[in-house]
C-alpha positions in Angstrom: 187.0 13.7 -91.8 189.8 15.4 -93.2 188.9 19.2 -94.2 191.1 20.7 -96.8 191.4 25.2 -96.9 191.6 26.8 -100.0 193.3 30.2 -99.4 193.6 33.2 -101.7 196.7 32.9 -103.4 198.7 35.3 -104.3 198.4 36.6 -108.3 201.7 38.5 -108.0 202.1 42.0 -109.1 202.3 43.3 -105.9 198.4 42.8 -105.4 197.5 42.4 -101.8 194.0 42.2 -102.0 191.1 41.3 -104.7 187.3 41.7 -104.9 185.1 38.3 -104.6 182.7 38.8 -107.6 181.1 35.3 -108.0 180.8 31.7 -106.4 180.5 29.1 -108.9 179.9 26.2 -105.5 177.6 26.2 -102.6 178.2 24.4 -99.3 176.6 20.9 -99.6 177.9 21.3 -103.3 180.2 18.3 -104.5 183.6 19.9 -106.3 186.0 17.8 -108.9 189.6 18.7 -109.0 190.2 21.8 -110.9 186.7 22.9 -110.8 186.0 26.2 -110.7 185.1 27.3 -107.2 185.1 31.0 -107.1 185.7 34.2 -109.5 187.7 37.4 -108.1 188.7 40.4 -109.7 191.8 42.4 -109.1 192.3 45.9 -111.0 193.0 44.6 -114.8 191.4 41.1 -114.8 188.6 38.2 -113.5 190.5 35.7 -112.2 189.2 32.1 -112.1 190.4 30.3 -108.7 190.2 26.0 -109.3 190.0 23.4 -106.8 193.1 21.5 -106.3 190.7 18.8 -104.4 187.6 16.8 -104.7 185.8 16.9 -102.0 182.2 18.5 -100.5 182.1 22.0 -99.7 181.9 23.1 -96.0 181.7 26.4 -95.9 182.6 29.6 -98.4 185.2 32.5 -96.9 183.4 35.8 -98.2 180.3 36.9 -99.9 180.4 38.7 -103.5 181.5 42.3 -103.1 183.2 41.7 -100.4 187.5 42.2 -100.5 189.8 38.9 -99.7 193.3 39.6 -98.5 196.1 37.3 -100.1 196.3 34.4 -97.7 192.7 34.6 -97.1 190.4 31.6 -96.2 188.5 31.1 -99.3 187.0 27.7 -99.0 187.1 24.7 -97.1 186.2 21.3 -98.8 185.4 17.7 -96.5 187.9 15.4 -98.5 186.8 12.4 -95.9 188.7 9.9 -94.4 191.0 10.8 -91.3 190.5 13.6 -89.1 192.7 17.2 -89.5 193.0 20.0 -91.7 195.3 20.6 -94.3 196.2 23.9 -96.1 196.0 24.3 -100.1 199.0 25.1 -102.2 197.9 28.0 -104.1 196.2 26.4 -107.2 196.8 27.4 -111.0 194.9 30.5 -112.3 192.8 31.2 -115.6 192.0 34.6 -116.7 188.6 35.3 -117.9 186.8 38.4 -118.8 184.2 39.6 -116.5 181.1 38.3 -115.9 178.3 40.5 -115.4 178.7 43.8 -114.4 176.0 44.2 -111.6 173.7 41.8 -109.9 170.5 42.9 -109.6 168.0 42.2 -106.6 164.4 42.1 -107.9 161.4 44.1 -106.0 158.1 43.2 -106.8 155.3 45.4 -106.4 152.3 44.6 -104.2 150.4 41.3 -104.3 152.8 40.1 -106.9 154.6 36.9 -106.5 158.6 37.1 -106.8 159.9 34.4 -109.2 160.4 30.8 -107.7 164.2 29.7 -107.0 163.5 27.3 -109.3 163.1 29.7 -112.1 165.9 31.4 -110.8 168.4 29.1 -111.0 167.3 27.3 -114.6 167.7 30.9 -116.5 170.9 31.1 -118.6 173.5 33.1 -117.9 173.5 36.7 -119.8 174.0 40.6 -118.9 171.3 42.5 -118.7 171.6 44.2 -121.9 171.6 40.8 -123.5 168.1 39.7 -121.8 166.5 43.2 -122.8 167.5 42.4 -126.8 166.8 38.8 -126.8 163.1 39.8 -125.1 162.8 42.4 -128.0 163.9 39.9 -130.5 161.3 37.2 -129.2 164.4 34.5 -128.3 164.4 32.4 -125.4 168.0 32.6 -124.2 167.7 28.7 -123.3 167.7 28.0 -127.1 170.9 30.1 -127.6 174.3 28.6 -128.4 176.6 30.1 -125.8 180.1 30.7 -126.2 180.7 33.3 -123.4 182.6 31.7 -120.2 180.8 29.3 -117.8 178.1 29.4 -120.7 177.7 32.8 -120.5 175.5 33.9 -123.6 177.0 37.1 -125.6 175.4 39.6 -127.6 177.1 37.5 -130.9 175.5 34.6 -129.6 172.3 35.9 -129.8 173.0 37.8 -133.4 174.3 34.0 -134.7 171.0 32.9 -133.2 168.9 35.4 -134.8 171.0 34.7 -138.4 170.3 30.9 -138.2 166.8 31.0 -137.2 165.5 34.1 -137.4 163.2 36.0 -134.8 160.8 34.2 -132.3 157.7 34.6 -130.7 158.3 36.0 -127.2 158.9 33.4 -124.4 156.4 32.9 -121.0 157.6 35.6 -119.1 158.9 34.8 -115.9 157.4 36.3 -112.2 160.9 38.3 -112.0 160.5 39.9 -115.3 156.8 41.0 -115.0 157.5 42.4 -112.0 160.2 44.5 -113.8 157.4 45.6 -116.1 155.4 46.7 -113.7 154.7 50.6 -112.7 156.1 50.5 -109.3 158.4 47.7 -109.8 161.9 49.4 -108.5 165.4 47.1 -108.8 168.0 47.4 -106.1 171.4 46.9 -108.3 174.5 46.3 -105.9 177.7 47.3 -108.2 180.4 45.0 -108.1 183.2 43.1 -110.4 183.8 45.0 -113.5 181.3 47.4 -113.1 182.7 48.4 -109.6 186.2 49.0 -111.2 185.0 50.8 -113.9 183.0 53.4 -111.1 186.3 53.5 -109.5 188.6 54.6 -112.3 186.5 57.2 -113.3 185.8 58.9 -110.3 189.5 58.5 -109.6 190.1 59.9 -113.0 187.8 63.2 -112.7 188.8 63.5 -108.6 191.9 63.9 -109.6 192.8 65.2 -113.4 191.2 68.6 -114.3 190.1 67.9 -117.6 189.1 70.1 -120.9 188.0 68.9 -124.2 188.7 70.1 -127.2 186.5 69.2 -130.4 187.4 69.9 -133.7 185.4 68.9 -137.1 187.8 66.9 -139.5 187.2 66.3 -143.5 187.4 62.8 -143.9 186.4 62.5 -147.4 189.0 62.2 -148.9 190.2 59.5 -146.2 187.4 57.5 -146.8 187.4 57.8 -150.5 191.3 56.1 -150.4 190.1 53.8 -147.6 187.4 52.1 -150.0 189.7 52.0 -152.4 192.2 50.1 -150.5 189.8 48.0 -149.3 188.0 47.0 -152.7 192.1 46.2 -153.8 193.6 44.8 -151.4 190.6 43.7 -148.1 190.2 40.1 -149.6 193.5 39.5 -149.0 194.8 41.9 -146.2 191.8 42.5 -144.3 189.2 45.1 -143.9 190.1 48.2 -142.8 188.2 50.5 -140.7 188.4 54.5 -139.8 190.1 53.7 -136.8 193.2 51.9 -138.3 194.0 55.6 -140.2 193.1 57.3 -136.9 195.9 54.7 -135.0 198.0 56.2 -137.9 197.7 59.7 -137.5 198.0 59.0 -133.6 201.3 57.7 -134.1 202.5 60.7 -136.0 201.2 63.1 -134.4 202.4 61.7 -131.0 206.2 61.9 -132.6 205.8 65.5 -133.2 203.8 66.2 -129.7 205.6 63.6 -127.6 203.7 65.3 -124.2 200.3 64.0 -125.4 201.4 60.3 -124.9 203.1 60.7 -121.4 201.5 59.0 -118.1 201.8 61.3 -115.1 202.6 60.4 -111.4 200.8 63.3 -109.5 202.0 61.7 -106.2 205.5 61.7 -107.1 205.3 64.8 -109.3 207.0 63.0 -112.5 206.1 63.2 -115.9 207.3 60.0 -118.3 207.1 60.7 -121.7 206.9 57.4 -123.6 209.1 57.1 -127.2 206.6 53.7 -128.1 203.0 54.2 -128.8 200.7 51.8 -127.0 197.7 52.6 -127.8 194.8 51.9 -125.4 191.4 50.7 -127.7 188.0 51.6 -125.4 186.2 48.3 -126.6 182.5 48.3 -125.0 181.6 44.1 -124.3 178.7 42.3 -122.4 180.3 43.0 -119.1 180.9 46.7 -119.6 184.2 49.1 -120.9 187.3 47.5 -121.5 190.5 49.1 -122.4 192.7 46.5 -123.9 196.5 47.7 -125.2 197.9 47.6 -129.2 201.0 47.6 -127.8 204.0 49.3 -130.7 201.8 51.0 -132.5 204.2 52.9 -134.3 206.1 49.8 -135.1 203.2 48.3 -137.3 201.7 49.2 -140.2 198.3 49.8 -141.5 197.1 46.2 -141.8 198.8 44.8 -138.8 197.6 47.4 -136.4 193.9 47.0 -137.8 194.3 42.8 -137.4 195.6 43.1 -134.2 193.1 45.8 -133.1 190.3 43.2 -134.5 191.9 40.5 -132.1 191.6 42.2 -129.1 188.5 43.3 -129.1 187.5 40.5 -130.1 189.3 38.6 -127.5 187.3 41.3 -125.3 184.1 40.7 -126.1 184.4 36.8 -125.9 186.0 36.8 -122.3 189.5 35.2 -123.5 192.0 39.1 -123.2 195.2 38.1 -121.5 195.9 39.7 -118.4 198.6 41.5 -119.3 197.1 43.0 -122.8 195.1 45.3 -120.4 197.8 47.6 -119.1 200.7 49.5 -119.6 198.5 52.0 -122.3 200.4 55.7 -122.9 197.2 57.0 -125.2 193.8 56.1 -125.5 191.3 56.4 -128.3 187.9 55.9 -128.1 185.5 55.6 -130.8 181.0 56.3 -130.3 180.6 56.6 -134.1 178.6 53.6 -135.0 176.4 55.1 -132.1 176.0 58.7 -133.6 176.7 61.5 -131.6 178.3 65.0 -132.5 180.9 65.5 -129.8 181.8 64.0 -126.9 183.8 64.7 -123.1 185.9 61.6 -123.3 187.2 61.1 -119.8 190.9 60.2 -119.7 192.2 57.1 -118.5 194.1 57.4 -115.6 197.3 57.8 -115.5 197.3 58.8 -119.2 197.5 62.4 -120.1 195.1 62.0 -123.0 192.0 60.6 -125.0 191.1 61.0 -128.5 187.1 60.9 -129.0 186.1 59.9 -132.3 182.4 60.4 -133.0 180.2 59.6 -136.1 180.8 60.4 -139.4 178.2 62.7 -141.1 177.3 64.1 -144.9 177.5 67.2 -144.9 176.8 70.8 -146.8 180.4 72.8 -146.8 181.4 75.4 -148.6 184.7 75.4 -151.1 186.2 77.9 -153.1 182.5 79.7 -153.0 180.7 76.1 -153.6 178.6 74.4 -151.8 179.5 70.9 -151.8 179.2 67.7 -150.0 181.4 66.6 -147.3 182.1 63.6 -145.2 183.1 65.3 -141.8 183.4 64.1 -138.3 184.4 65.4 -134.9 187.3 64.7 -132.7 186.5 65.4 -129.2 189.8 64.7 -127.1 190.4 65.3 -123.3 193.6 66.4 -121.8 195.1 66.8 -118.4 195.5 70.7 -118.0 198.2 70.3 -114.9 200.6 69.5 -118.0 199.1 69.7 -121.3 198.6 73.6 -122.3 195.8 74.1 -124.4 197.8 75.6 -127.2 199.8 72.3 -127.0 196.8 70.1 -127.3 194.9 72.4 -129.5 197.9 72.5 -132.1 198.3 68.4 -131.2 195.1 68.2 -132.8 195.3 70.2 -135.8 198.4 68.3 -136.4 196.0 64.8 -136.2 193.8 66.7 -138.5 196.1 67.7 -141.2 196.9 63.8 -141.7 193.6 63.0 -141.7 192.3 65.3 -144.8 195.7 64.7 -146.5 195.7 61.0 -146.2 198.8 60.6 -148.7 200.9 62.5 -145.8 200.3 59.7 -143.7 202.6 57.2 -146.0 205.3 59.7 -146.0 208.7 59.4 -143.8 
C-alpha cells in the first residue's frame, strides 16, 4: 500500500505553531480530495486544513487541544497500490470562524444512563448557547436550516426558524441532556479553540496592563433625536444607522485631538506608536464567543460607509465567513453591552491597544435644566485605559472631548 502524510503546513506570518481544535475524519474513515480533514486555530483565525488525496485514513497526528508545530505529522491516508510513503505538499487553506468554543464532557449522576454514541453522533452541530434557546423555544435543531460552517446551526438560524414556523413543542430529550437537568449532574468543560484564545488574551491583557476605567454619563438626546431623523430621510436608501456609527464618529475626532489614546504599546521594547489612521476594533459577540474584527480607515469614511461596513463584519462574524486578515492590526477598540442593559462597565483593553471605549445602554431619564426637571436620554461610557502611558487627566479630558460631540451632534459634521 502506498501511505500518503499530511503535514502542518506552514500559514505564514511567522506562525510556528497552531492549536488542533477539531477532526472532521476518523481512522477507518474514507477522505475525497479536498475534504476537510482537520480544523486548527492560530491566534486571529480557524483554519480549515483539506486533503490533497483520496485515500482511507490510518491514523490522526494530535488530539484536540493539543499544539502542532509547522511541519508536523498531521495525518496519514492508505492511497493503495504500491508500497512507500510519500510526503504532502502543503494543501490550500480556507478560513472559517470558530467552531464551538468549548467541548463539554457530560457526567451523569447515579444510576443514570449516559446518552448512546448513536445519539451522540446524529445531534446537529450548535454552541451551547444555541441548544439552551432552541430547548426554551421548543425546536428540534434537526429541523433547523443551517447556514453556519460544516452545518453548523447559528443563533439566526434558529430566529429564521422560529419566524417561518413559529415555536414548537419540546423535543424527546436526550440521556445527555437529562442528565444535565439533574441535581448532581456536574459537566467537565475542557477550554480550547476560540474560547482558549479568548482566556489567553485577557489574562495576558490584565497580567500585564494596569488598567482604570473611567465612566462618564453622556446626553444623547439630542443625538438620537437627529439620528431618527436621518434615518426616517434618508435609511431606505443609505442604510440604517445605529448609535454606534455616531460613536465611530466622535472616536475619530476625538482621537485627532488625543492622538495618545489610539497608540499600541510594545512594553517589551519600551515603544510607544502612535497611529495617524483610525482602525477601529468592533467587539462583535457570535456563536463561538468574542470577536474583534477591524473597520479599518475609519476616519477616511463617512457616516454611512462606516455604519455598512461595520454591518458587514459582524455580520461576516457571526456567519463564520471574516477574512483572516480583517481581525488584526486594530489601534482602538469600542465595545458596545447596550442592547444587554447595564449601567457601567470595566471594559478590558485589547492588547496591545492603549484603550477601550464601553458603551452601555441607553436609559430615560429625570434631569434637571435651567431649574426643570425634564426628560433625558442619557447613557454611560465606561472606557479602560493603560495608566503606564495614558494619565488620567489625559483620558479623563479624551473623554469629555467624545462627550462634547456627542450632545452637540451638529459639531460632529464640522471640519
Amino acid at each position: 500500500m502506498t501511505v500518503h502524510v499530511i503535514r502542518m503546513p506552514d500559514l505564514g506570518e511567522g506562525i510556528a505553531e497552531v492549536e488542533l481544535v477539531a477532526w472532521r475524519v476518523q481512522a477507518g474513515d474514507a477522505v475525497a480530495e479536498d475534504q476537510v480533514l482537520a480544523d486548527v486555530m492560530t491566534d486571529k483565525a480557524t483554519v480549515e486544513i483539506p486533503s490533497s488525496v483520496a485515500g482511507q485514513v490510518l491514523a490522526l497526528g494530535g488530539e484536540v487541544g493539543q499544539m502542532l508545530a509547522v511541519g508536523a505529522e498531521l495525518i496519514r491516508i492508505e492511497l493503495g497500490g504500491d508500497a512507500g510513503v510519500t510526503q504532502a505538499s502543503p494543501p490550500p487553506l480556507a478560513v472559517q470562524a470558530p467552531p464551538a468554543a468549548a467541548a463539554i464532557t457530560l457526567v451523569p449522576p447515579r444510576d443514570t444512563a449516559p446518552a448512546r454514541p448513536a445519539e451522540a453522533t446524529q445531534r446537529p452541530i450548535a454552541s451551547p448557547a444555541v441548544r439552551v434557546r432552541a430547548w426554551e423555544l421548543g425546536i428540534d435543531l434537526n429541523q433547523v436550516a443551517a447556514t453556519g460552517t460544516a452545518g453548523r446551526v447559528m443563533q439566526a438560524d434558529l430566529e429564521a426558524h422560529v419566524a417561518r414556523h413559529g415555536p414548537g413543542a419540546a423535543p424527546p430529550r436526550p440521556a445527555a441532556a437529562r442528565a444535565i437537568l439533574a441535581t448532581d449532574a456536574t459537566q467537565t468543560v475542557k477550554i480550547i479553540g476560540l474560547r482558549r484564545k479568548i482566556a489567553q488574551k485577557m489574562q495576558e491583557s490584565k497580567r500585564r496592563i494596569p488598567h482604570y476605567t473611567y465612566v462618564e454619563e453622556i446626553d444623547v438626546t439630542e443625538l438620537e433625536a437627529l439620528r431618527e431623523r436621518l434615518n426616517a430621510k434618508w435609511g431606505a436608501q443609505r442604510g440604517h444607522l445605529t448609535l454606534l456609527a455616531f460613536i465611530i464618529r466622535a472616536t475619530v475626532l476625538a482621537a485627532a485631538e488625543f492622538p495618545q489614546v489610539n497608540a499600541r504599546f510594545d512594553d517589551e521594547a519600551g515603544v510607544l506608536t502612535v497611529h495617524g489612521a483610525v482602525h477601529l476594533g468592533i467587539a462583535t459577540q457570535t456563536d463561538s464567543g468574542l470577536m474583534v474584527p477591524v473597520l479599518r480607515d475609519a476616519q477616511a469614511h463617512g457616516l454611512w460607509d462606516n455604519a455598512a461596513e461595520v454591518l458587514r463584519l459582524a455580520g461576516a462574524a457571526r456567519a463564520g465567513k471574516v477574512a483572516r486578515d480583517e481581525l488584526s492590526g486594530s489601534t482602538l477598540t469600542i465595545t458596545s453591552l447596550g442592547r444587554l442593559g447595564g449601567i457601567m462597565s470595566t471594559p478590558v483593553i485589547n492588547h496591545p491597544e492603549v484603550a477601550i471605549i464601553g458603551v452601555n445602554r441607553i436609559a430615560l431619564r429625570p434631569v434637571i435644566r435651567e431649574g426643570l426637571v425634564v426628560a433625558r436620554q442619557l447613557m454611560n461610557l465606561s472606557s479602560s485605559f493603560d495608566h503606564r502611558v495614558v494619565d488620567g487627566a489625559y483620558a479623563a479630558a479624551f473623554v469629555q472631548c467624545l462627550r462634547a460631540y456627542l450632545e452637540h451632534p451638529g459639531t460632529l459634521f464640522v471640519e
